[in-house]
Every structure is written in C-alpha cells, then in structure tokens.
C-alpha positions, 0 to 999 in steps of 0.5 A: 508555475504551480507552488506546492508545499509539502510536510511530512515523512515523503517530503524529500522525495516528493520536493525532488520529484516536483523540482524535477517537473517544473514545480515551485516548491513554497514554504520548505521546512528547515530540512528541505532548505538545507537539502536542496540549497534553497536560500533564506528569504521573506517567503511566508506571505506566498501562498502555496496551489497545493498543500501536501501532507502525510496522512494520518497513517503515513501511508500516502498524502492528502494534496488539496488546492485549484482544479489545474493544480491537482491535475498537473500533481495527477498526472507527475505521480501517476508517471512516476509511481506505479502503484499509487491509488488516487481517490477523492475526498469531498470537502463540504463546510460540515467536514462531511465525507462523500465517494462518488466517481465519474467514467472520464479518463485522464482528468480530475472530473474522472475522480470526480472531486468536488470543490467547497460550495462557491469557492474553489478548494479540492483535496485528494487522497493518495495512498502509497504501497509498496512499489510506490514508497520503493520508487520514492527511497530511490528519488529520495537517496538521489538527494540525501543519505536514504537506507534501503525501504525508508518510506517502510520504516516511516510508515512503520512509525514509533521506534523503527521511524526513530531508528532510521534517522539513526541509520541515515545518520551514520549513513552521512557520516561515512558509516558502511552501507551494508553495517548499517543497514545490517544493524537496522534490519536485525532491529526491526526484525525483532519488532515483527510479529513472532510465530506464535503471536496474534496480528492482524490482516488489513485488506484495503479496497482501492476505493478505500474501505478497510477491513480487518480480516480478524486476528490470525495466529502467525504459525510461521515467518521464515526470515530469508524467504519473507514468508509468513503463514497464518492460521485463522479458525471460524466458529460461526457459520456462513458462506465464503465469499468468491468461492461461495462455499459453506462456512462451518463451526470448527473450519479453519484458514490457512493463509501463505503470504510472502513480504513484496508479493502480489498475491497470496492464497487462502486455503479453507478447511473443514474441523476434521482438514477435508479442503473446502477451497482456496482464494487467491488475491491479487493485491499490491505488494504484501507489506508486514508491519509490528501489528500485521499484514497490509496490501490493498486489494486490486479486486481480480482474484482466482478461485480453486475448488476441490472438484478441480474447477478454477475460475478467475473473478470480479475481473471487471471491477479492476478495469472499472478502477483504471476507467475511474481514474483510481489507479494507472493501466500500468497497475491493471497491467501487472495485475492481470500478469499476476492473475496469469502467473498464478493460474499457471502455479496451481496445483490442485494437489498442493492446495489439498495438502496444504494445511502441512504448511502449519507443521513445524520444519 
C-alpha cells in the first residue's frame, strides 16, 4: 500500500480520491482526521511514499517520492481529472531546474523525471484548470460541506479563500444552499476586474512556460453570459505570430473571452479598424481572476484572414503533448472537438465587424 501525505488547499478531495484507490493516507492534518474518522494514534515516525503539496500559486500540486509511487498517483489523477497537466521538475542537489521529455506512453520515463544523483527521490508538477479543480469540488462535497467552484475561489486566494470558509461554514450549519452561495457569488463578483479596468492575459504553455500577453483594458464583462472583451493596443511594430501578418504602430486587438470556454478569439485591426485577421485559441477552461484572465494553451489553434482563407495549425504539437505524457487523450480529444466547433461558427463577416463588440450596449 502506497502511504501519501498531503497538505494544501486540494487536501480533501484529493485524500477521498486516494482512500477511493487504495492508498494510505500518512500524516493527515487535524482537519483531515476529523473529516474522515481517522483515529489519534503514534504515527509521526512513518514515513510517507509521496509528498503532496499546493504550489505556490495554488494552481495544482508538486508530489514528490519512489518511481512506482508516482506511477500509481499518475495513473488515478489522470483517470480522474481530465484536464490535469503532468509535467516534470528535475531535482538536482544545486536545486537547479531542467525540462527534458522522452516519447513512451503510460509510464513515468515518458515524463522523464530524473531522481536526485545516487538516491531515489522524484518530484512532479501537476497544474489543475478548470475541469479538473470542478471534479475534485465534487469528490470533495461527497466528504464536507463544499460551494459550488471552491477549488476557484482557493486558487483565488486572499479574501475570496477566507470568504469560502465563511460560506461552508454556514453550509454546515444548515444555511440554504442557494443564499449562501447567492451571498458569496455577489462578493466575489465585486473583486473582478470592472469595465474600464486594466488585467492581465496569463497564457501558460502545457509545458509550462508563462507568458503575459500584456495588460489589456477590459471594455466589456457581462455578468450573465461570463463574457468579458479586452481591448489590447500595439505601438510597436512586428509580425503576429500564427497568422503571420503585419504588426503596425497604432493596431489594435480585440479579444472575446467567455468564463468555462475552450477558446477564445482575437481579432487585429489596423489604426484606421481595416481587419488584419483573427487567431482562435484552443485552450482549457477560461478562468477570470481579480487580476485577469488564466488558461493554459493546448497549442492547436485557427487562424482566419481577410481574404477568407482559414487554417488550422501546430496541430501536431498537441499530439506531441499526449505522446509525452503531458496531458491525457481525453484532453486531445476534446480539444480536437473544439478545434471542429469553431471551424463550424466562423464567419468571416463577424470577424471584420468585430470591433462593434468594444461599443457600449
């Protein structure tokens, strides 16, 4: 039996989803014991095969331990949680970082984690989007008292992570569920980004990499629909990349998100609103934050041009990402029904009048 323990703000979901498995759980926190029945006893001596902790920005967990181990975690969260992105950190004893993958499925060596020179210790980064934090609110809400997108708010941290405890609190004593989670979605609708206001476009690569797309102004965010359309101006010039077009002083971006989507479009437009073009990404769930807009990219994207033409590319980069073991065919497979879906909603018409999304309804 593989002992884990685990700390952090997917404690309880992932303890059920482990106990559900076969797992031990080693070391619970006081919460943990109290939720689940564990009973008080001289456990501190034994030591955990696996480690599990929030990372720093509570966007998934690091799990570190033996090679076998972190197979058998592998193959329960990738069962489990659709989205999930497995990518692996290399432990040296200077701390150093390093990415290197190798082309195996199903198996740690596809990840290719390295182990600390002559001991045996591996550690692995797991990011949790959207689909997957919404699974672990419901394993979670089979143990305790748990509000609609409570893996959301945590990852939110700050006053929405303390208005939540508020919220399952009240929860627990008997409170009705649609007050309470009526009080809590009022309040942390006051902390998103208003029209007018200035946020930023987190794009993180399945490898990985982030990158700040550059502050936007948000000209739009309709509450009942989730959409939200930012206004992004250039003053440099360049080349878009994908649609491998002319990036002139004075253009400008228009970008249509919608909270929960898989994609999102960017349409580009000259200094005097002559369309340039748009790129459609295909990405996890959008997820708005009080400082901007998070997804990670799934690489696959669609590009349209003025003349009509509409093309999907770096499709073979999302396939390279299941063949590494970064992320599961599930993933690939809803991505590739996005891609579909999108290539069945263009029209080339509404791309080139676009820009009428900034004015005012």
């Amino acid at each position: 039996m593989v002992g884990v323990r685990i700390r952090g703000i997917y404690s309880t979901a992932l303890t059920k989803l482990l106990l559900d498995h076969g797992f031990e759980i080693v070391q619970p926190s006081e919460v943990i014991k109290k939720r689940f029945g564990f009973p008080d006893s001289e456990e501190a001596e034994i030591q955990p095969s696996l480690n599990v902790h929030s990372r720093v920005d509570r966007q998934g967990v690091i799990i570190s331990g033996d090679e076998a181990s972190l197979e058998k975690i592998i193959q329960v969260l990738r069962s489990d949680l659709d989205d999930a992105i497995f990518r692996n950190l290399l432990v040296t004893p200077l701390q150093a970082n390093s990415w290197g993958f190798m082309k195996s499925e199903n198996s740690l060596r596809s990840l290719s984690i390295q182990s600390l020179e002559g001991g045996s210790l591996y550690r692995l980064d797991v990011e949790f989007p959207s689909l997957s934090k919404t699974r672990l609110d419901e394993i979670r809400a089979s143990v305790t008292p748990t509000v609609t997108g409570h893996h959301y708010y945590k990852a939110c941290g700050g006053r929405i992570s303390f208005l939540v405890d508020i919220a399952e609190r009240m929860l627990g004593e008997g409170c009705p569920r649609s007050e309470v989670e009526s009080l809590l979605q009022e309040n942390v609708w006051s902390m998103l980004p208003r029209e007018r206001s200035r946020i930023s476009i987190s794009h993180i690569k399945i490898w990985g990499q982030k990158f700040n797309l550059g502050l936007a102004e948000v000209a739009k965010f309709q509450r009942r629909s989730g959409k939200l359309i930012l206004l992004r101006r250039f003053f440099k010039k360049g080349i878009y990349d994908g649609l491998q077009v002319s990036k002139d002083e004075g253009d400008f971006a228009v970008s249509e998100f919608t909270i929960g989507s898989l994609s999102f479009r960017t349409r580009y437009f000259s200094r005097d609103s002559s369309y340039k073009g748009t790129y459609i990404n295909i990405n996890t769930p959008v997820e708005v934050y009080p400082s901007g807009v998070r997804y990670v990219d799934l690489e696959v994207d669609v590009c349209v041009w003025p003349d009509g033409r509409i093309k999907t590319i770096d499709d073979e980069k999302l396939e390279e990402a299941v063949s590494l073991g970064l992320i599961s065919e599930k993933l690939a497979e809803i991505s590739k029904r996005e891609v579909e879906k999108v290539l069945n909603s263009i029209s080339l018409e509404e791309e080139r009048d676009a820009y009428n999304l900034l004015q005012t309804t």
